[in-house]
Legacy VTK file of the C-alpha trace (Angstrom):
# vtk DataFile Version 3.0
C-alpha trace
ASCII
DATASET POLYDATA
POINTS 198 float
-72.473 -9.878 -110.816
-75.716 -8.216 -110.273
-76.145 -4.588 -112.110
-78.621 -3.504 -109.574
-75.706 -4.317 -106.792
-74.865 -0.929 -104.940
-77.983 0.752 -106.251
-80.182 2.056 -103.110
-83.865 1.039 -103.689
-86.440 4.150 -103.506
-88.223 4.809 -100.276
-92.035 3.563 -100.554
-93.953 6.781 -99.783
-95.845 7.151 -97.076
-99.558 6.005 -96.584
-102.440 8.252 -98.494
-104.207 10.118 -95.418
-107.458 11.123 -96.381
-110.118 11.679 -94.297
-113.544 13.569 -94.090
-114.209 16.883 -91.726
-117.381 16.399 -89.298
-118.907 18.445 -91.330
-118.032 17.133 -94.386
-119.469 13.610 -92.704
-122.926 15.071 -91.886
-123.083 16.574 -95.444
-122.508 13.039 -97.163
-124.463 10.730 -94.938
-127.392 12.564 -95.981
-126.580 11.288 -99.706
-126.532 7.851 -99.097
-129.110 5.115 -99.213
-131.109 4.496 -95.798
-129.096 0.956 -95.752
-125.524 2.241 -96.050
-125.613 4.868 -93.161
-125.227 2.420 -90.483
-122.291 0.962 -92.513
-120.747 3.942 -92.986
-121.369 5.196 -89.402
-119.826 2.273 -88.177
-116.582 2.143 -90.249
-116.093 5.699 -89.456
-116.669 5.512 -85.497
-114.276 2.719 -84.675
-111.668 2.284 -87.805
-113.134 -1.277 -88.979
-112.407 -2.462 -92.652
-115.062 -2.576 -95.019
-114.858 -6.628 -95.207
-114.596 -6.889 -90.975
-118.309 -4.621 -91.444
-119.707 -7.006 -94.374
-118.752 -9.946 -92.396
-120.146 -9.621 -89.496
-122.104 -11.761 -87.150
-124.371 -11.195 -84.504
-122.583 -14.084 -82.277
-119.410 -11.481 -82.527
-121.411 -8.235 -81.309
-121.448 -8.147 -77.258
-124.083 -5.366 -76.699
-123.478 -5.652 -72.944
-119.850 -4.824 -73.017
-120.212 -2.819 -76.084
-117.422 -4.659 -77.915
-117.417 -6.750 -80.965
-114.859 -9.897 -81.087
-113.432 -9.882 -84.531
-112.284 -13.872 -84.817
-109.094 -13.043 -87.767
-108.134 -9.964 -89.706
-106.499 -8.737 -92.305
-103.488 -9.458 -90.017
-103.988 -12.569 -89.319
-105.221 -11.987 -85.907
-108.107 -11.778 -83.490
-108.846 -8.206 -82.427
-111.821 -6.536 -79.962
-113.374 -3.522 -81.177
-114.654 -1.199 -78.951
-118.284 0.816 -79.830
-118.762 4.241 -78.713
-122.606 5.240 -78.304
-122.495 6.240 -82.356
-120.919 2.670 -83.233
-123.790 0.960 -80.749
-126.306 3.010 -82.605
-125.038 1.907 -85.417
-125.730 -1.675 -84.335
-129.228 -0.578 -82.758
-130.226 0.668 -86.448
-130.001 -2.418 -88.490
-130.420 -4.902 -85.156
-133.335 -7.515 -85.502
-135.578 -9.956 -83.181
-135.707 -12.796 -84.750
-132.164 -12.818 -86.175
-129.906 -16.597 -84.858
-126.069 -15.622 -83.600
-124.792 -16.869 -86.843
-126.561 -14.146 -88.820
-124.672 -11.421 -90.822
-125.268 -8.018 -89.301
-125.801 -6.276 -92.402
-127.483 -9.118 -94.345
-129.487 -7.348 -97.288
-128.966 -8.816 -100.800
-126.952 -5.085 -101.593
-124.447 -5.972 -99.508
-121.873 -6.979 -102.382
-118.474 -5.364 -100.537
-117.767 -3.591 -104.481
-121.553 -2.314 -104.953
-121.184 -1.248 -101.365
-117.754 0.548 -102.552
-119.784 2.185 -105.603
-122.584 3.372 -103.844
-120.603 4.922 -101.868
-118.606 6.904 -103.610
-121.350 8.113 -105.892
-122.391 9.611 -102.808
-119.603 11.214 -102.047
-119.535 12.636 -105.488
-122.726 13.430 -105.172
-122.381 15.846 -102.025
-119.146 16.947 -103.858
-116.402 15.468 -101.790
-113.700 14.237 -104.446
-110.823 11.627 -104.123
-112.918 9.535 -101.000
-112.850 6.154 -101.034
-114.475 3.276 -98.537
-110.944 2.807 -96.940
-110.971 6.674 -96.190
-113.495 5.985 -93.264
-110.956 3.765 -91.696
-108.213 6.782 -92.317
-110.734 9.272 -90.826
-111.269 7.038 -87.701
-107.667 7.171 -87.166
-107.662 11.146 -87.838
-110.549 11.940 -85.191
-108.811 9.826 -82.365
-105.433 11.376 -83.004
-106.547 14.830 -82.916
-108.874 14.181 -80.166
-105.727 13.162 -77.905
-105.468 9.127 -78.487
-101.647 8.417 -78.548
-99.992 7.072 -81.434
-99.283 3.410 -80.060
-103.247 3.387 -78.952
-104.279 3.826 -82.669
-102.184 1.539 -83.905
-103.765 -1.390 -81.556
-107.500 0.034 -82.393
-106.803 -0.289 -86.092
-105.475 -3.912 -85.968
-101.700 -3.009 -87.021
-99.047 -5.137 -86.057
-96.284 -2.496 -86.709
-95.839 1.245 -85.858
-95.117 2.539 -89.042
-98.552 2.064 -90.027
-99.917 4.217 -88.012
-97.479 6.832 -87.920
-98.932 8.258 -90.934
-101.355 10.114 -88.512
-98.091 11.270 -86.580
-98.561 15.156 -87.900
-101.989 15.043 -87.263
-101.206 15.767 -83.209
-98.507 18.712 -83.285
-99.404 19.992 -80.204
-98.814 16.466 -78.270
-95.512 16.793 -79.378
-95.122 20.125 -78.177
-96.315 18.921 -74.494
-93.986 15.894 -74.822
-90.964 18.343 -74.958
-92.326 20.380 -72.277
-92.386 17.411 -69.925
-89.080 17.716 -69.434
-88.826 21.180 -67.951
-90.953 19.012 -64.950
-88.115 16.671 -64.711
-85.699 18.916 -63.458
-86.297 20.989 -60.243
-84.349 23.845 -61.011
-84.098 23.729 -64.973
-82.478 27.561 -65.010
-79.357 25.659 -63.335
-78.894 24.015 -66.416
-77.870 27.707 -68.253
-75.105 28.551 -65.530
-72.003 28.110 -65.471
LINES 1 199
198 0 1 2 3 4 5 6 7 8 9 10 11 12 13 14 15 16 17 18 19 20 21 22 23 24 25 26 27 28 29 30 31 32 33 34 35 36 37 38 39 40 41 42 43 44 45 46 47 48 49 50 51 52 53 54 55 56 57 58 59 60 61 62 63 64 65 66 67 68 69 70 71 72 73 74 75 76 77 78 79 80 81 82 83 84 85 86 87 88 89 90 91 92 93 94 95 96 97 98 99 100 101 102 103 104 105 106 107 108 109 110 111 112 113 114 115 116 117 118 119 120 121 122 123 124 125 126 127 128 129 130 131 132 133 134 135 136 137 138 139 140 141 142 143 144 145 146 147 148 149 150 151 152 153 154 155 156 157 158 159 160 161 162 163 164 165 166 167 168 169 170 171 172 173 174 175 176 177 178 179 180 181 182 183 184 185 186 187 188 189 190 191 192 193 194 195 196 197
């Protein structure tokens, strides 16, 4: 018989949520090396993983829709990633003429995913923000767009995840779209005082 039978295995905790405050941003992109801005810029305006950044090809960036077609992620999947006008910027910054479709966006001989890592978070120490990793962009992303309005299930399809619970972690991040959510329901009935008579 197994001695673990019966026994209730512990909850995994939720997901770390750590992300920067716009000013906080403008304070540390000001630290960093002239190459890792765009980088940074674009991981933090549209939620992309540090290897989808590093890995990506000119033949994937549509500059007339303003979209970049990520082939597979992390997920297993293909996923389009919208750019904003920072995220095209971005894209403007490091773009070049003579570079072929099959070319890596970010190219340079620095761009080592781990020395990319490291260089980044010396700047963050740096400019005094503690506890921020590369991955924190991606968290920060997420932040933004939930406290700017985007709905939950919206998120969760920008960021590439497959199930809800991911993205919930951002759930408390957007009390006040709660709050209307309840009140929608005072709309749904036309007399709602009717309900406290007897």
């Amino acid at each position: 018989m197994n001695p673990a039978h019966g026994v209730k295995p512990p909850r995994v905790p939720a997901g770390r949520v750590r992300y920067l405050q716009p000013t906080e941003l403008r304070t540390v992109l000001g630290s960093y090396p002239e190459w890792v801005r765009p980088i940074v810029m674009l991981a933090v305006t549209t939620g992309m993983r540090r290897g989808e950044i590093l890995g990506l090809r000119w033949l994937d960036v549509d500059q007339t829709c303003n979209r970049i077609m990520l082939p597979q992620t992390k997920n297993g999947e293909g996923r389009i990633v919208y750019l904003n006008s920072l995220a095209q910027q971005a894209i403007g910054a490091v773009q070049v003429e003579t570079a072929k479709p099959t070319d890596r966006v970010f190219c340079q001989s620095q761009m080592v995913p781990d020395y990319v890592s490291q260089v980044f978070a010396g700047a963050c120490r740096a400019s005094g923000i503690e506890d921020f990793s590369f991955h924190d962009l991606r968290h920060t992303a997420a932040s933004w767009m939930r406290m700017s309005g985007a709905d939950i299930h919206t998120v969760a399809q920008i960021l590439g995840h497959k199930d809800l619970r991911m993205a919930a972690r951002y759930q408390h991040l957007s009390p006040a779209f709660l709050s209307d959510a309840v009140k929608l329901l005072d709309s749904a009935f036309a007399a709602p005082q009717i309900l406290l008579e007897n």
